[in-house]
ZAMARGU-4260 file (C-alpha; in steps of 0.2 Angstrom, whole numbers, plus 5000, padded with zeros to 4 digits):
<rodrens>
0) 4929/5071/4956 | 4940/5070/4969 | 4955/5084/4973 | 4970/5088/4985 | 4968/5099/4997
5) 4985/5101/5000 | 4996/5091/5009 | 5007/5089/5026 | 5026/5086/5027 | 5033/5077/5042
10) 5046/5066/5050 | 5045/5047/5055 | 5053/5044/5067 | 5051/5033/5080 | 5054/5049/5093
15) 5038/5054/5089 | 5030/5039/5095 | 5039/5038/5109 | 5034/5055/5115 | 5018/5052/5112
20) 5015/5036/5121 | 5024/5038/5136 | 5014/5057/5137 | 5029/5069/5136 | 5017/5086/5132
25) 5025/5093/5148 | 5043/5087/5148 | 5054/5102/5142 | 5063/5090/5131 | 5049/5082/5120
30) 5038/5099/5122 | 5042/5105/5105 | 5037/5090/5096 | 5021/5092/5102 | 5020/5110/5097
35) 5026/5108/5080 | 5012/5095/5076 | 4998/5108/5084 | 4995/5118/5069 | 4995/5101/5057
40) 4980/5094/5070 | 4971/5109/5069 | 4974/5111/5049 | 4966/5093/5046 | 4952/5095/5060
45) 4948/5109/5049 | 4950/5106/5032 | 4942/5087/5036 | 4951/5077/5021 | 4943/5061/5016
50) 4959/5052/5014 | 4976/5055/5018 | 4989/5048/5006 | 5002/5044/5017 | 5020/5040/5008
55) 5032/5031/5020 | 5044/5018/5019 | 5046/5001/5032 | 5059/4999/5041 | 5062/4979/5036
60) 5048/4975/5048 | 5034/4971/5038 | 5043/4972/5019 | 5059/4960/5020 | 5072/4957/5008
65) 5065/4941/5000 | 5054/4951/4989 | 5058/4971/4991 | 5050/4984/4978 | 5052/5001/4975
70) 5034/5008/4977 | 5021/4997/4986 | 5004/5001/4987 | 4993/4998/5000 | 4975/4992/4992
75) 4968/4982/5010 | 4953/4988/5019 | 4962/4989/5034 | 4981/4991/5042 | 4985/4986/5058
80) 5001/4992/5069 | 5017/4981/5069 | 5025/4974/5081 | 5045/4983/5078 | 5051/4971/5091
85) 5044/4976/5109 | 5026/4973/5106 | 5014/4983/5094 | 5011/5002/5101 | 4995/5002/5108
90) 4985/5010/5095 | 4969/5004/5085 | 4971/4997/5067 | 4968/5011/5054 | 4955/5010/5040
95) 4961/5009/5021 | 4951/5019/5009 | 4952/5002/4998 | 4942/5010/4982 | 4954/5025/4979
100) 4968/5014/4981 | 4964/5002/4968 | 4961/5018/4957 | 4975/5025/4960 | 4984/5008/4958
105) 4978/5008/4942 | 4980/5025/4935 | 4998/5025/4940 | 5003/5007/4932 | 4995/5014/4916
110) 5006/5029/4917 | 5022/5016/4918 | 5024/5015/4935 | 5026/4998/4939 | 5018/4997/4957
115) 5017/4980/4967 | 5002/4980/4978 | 5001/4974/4997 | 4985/4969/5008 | 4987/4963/5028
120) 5004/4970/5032 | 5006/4979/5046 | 5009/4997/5045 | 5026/5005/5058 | 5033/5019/5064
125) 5036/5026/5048 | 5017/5027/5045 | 5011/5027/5064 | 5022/5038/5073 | 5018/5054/5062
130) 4999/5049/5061 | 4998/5045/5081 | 5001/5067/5080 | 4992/5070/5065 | 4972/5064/5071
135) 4964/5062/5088 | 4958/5045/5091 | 4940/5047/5097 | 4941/5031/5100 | 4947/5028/5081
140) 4956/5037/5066 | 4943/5050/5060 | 4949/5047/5042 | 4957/5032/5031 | 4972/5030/5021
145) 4981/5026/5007 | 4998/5020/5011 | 5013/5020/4998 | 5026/5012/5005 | 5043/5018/4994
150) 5058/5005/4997 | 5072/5016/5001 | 5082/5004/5012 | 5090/4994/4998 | 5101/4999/4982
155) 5095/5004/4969 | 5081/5015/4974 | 5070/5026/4965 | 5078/5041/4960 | 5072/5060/4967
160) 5068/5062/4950 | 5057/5046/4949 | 5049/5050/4965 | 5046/5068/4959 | 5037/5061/4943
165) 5027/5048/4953 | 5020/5064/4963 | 5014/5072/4945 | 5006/5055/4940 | 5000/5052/4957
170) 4987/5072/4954 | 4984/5064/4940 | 4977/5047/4947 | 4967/5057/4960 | 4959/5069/4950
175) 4951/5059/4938 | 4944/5048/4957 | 4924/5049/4951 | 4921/5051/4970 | 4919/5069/4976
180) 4931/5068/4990 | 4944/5078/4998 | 4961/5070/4999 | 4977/5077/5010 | 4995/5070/5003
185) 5007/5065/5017 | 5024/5064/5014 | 5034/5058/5028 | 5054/5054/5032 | 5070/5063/5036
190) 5076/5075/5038 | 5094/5073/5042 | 5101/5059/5050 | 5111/5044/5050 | 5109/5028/5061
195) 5123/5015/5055 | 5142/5016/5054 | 5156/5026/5064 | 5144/5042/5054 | 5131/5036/5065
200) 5125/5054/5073 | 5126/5065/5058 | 5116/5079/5054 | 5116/5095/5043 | 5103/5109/5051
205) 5109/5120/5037 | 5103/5109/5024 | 5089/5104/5035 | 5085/5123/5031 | 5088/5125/5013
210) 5079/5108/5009 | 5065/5115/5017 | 5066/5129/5007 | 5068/5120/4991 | 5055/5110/4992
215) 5043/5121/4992 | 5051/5137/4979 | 5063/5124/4968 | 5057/5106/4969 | 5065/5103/4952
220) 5087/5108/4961 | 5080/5094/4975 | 5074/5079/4959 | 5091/5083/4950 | 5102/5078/4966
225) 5108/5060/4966 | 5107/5048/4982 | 5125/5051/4986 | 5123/5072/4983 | 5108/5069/4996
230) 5119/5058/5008 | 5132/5069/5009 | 5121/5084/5015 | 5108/5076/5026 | 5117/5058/5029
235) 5113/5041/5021 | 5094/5039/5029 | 5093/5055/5027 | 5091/5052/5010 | 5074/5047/5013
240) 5069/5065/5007 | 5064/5058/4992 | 5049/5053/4997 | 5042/5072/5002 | 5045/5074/4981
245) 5031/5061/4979 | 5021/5075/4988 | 5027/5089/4980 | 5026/5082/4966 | 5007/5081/4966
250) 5005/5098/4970 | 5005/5115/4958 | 5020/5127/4958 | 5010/5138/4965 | 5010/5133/4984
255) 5007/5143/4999 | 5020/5134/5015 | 5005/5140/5028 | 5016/5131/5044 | 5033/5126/5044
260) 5042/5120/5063 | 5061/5112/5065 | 5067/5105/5080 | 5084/5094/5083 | 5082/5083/5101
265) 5092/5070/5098 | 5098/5058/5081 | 5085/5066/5069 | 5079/5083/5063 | 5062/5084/5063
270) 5051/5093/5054 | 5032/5099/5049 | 5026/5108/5036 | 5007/5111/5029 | 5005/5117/5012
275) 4991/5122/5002 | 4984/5129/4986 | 4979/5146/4984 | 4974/5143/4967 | 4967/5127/4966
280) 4957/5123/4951 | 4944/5112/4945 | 4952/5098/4936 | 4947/5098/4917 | 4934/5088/4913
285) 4940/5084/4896 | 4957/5081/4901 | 4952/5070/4916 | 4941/5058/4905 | 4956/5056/4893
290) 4965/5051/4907 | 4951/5038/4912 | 4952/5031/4894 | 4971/5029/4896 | 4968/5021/4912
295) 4957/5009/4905 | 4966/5007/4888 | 4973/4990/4893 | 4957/4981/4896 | 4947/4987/4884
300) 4937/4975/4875 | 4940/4962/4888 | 4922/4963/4895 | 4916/4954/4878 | 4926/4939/4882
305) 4912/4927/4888 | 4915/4917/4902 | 4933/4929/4906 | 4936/4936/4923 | 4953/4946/4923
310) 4960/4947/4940 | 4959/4964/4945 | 4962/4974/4960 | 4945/4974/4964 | 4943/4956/4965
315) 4961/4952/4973 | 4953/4964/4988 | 4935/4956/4989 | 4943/4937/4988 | 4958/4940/5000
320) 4951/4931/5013 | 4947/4916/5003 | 4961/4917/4992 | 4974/4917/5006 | 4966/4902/5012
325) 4968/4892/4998 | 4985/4899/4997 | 4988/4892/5016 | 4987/4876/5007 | 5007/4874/5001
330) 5012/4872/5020 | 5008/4855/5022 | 5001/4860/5040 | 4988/4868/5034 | 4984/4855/5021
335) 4983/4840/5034 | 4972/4849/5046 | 4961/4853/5030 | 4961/4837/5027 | 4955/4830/5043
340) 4944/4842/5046 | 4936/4853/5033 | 4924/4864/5045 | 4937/4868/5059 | 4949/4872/5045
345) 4937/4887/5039 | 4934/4892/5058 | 4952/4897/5060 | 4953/4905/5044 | 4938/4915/5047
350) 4928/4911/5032 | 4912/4918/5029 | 4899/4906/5025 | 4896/4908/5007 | 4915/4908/5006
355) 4916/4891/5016 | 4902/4885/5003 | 4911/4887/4990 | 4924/4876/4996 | 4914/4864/5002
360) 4905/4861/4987 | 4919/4862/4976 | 4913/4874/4965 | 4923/4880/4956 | 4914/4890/4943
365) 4907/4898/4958 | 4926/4903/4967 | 4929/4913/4950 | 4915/4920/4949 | 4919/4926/4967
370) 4935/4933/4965 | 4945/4915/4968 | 4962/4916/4957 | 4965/4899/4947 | 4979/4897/4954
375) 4975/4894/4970 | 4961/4880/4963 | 4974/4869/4956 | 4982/4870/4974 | 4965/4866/4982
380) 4962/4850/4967 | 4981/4845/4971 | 4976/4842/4988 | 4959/4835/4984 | 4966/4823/4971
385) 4956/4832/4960 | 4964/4837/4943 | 4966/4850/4933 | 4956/4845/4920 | 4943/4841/4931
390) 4941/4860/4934 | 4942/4866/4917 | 4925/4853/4913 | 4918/4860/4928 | 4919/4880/4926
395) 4914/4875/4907 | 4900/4867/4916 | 4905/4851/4907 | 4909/4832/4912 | 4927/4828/4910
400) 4923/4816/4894 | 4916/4831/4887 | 4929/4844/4890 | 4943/4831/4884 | 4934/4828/4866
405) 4940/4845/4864 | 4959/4840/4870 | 4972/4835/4857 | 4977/4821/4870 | 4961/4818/4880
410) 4967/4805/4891 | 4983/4819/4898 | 4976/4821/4915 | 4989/4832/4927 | 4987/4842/4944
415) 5001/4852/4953 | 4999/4839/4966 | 5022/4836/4972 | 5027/4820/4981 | 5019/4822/4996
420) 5001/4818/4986 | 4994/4801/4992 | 4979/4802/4980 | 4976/4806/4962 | 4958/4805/4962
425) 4955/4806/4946 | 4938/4799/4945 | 4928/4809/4955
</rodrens>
């Protein structure tokens, strides 16, 4: 089973990056950065985690306001760097640890947390700066991660209390991992600042101090405090905090703060922090296959449903690629270059073979076996002329005079296809 080893606190912000990529080791100024993160380097080069968790937020550059959610989990097999607006750092993409996100996805949305999921968004400073300290890249991140991206930028946001319980669920979901890995948690944000408004500047060292205090000895004084008690101490992105009670959340009352630094340069304090457990325990197993059970509660039985395919994490990972192609097809761009040419379409979308088989040979049992959602088939028959009833016969392995004897209204044939249809091809 897989367990946390402990867990790493530290700041995001973009300071950090900066020092590192412009080499600042030497310059009185940006010295103490660098020392801060020492001991961090050196606890995770030898306690060799499996995973990092790393909780962060975005800062509106990959997660806008058209869709924003409260905790976003990052299920991909890979994360690359995002461009803020300069040009992405120069740093390589970071391997996802895809299986126990998807676990922990699940374990946390059967505990009433209700996650939305990402894939193939760029990660920013808020993950990158902290991590470009945290490993050597030899040439690449010696470890993956799980990203949780926690929307803090937009009122209402989740409460310290929330955040605190998403940490207890969160120990929950790792433990019962089947996997015997280890995993570091890593909260990062804060501490306190403000960047907008004539309070732009602000910050608090003596909270600062007690919050790092707190964290550790009292976790549950910190999830009592509203946004606005938090504001007013450490400023109003300083609020952020929050997310270091996702961390400490997932940890034992029982910590042992092993490294601690604070240093103030310029329009945020940063801080690091290493904590671990003395008395770290094997989980139980009874307790962690009751939590399996719970986790799987929802779907059980489902598996007996012949010819049924629920569209899980698992599959949205494996299919992505093929998916987002089909979904490609709304912008009608997309759909007259598929249209004019099948094969160069595929090419630029980087389709696997078998994957560009599937299309090609309309085969549509075939794309849900696969992991193609049936959404995106009605899309691809809209712009094939191709209905939907069409693809119910097929993936029934029917002809459509067969599948509509079983229709109250056999002769109700319908697509999704809009206006912009020029064929309804209903006879093919």
């Amino acid at each position: 089973m897989a367990r946390i080893i402990g867990a790493v606190a530290t700041s995001h912000t973009p300071t950090i990056g900066f020092a590192f990529d412009r080499q600042k080791q030497n310059d009185p100024v940006w010295a103490p950065i660098f020392e801060a993160f020492e001991p961090v380097q050196r606890w995770i080069a030898e306690q060799q985690p499996d995973v990092l968790f790393f909780i962060y937020n975005d800062h509106v550059t990959s997660f806008f306001f058209d869709h924003y959610s409260a905790f976003a989990l990052g299920i991909g097999e890979r994360y690359e760097v995002a461009d803020e607006g300069g040009g992405a750092r120069d740093l390589p993409p970071v391997m996802g640890h895809s299986a126990l996100a998807r676990h922990v996805g699940q374990s946390l949305v059967a505990d009433e947390f209700d996650m939305s999921f990402f894939q193939d968004k760029p990660l920013d400073h808020g993950c990158f700066s902290p991590l470009s300290m945290l490993c050597p890249l030899t040439p690449n991140w010696p470890v993956p991660i799980v990203p949780l991206q926690v929307g803090v930028l937009q009122f209402p946001v989740p409460s310290a209390r929330r955040c605190y319980k998403l940490g207890q669920a969160l120990c929950r979901a790792i433990e019962s991992y089947p996997e015997d890995i280890k995993v570091a948690v890593v909260a990062t944000g804060g501490l306190s600042h403000q960047v907008h408004g004539e309070r732009a500047g602000f910050n608090n060292p003596a909270w600062d101090a007690q919050f790092l205090e707190l964290i550790e000895k009292d976790p549950e004084r910190l999830a009592d405090m509203t946004q606005a008690e938090l504001a007013t101490l450490g400023g109003m992105e300083g609020s952020e905090v929050i997310m270091w009670l996702v961390m400490r959340g997932a940890l034992p009352a029982g910590i042992r703060k092993i490294h601690q630094s604070y240093y103030l340069p310029s329009m945020t304090g940063i801080a690091t922090a290493i904590y671990e457990n003395p008395l770290a325990l094997e989980p139980q197993p009874g307790a962690v296959a009751r939590h399996r059970e719970h986790m799987a509660q929802e779907l059980k039985g489902a598996e007996a449903l012949q010819g049924t395919y629920p569209f899980n994490l698992e599959r949205s990972v494996k299919a992505y690629r093929l998916n987002r192609f089909l979904h490609c097809l709304i912008d009608p761009t997309a759909r007259q270059k598929f249209l004019a040419d099948e094969e160069a379409a595929y090419e630029l979308a980087g389709l696997e073979m078998h994957e560009r088989a599937l299309v090609r040979e309309r085969n549509w049992r075939g794309l849900i076996h696969f992991g193609v959602i049936f959404f995106l088939l009605e899309k691809l028959g809209a712009v094939l002329g191709v209905s939907n009833l069409h693809i119910y016969a097929a993936m029934r392995g029917e002809s459509l005079e067969e599948f509509q004897k079983t229709r109250n209204a056999p002769g109700a044939l319908y697509s999704v296809a809009g206006k912009d249809a020029e064929r309804l091809n209903w006879n093919q």
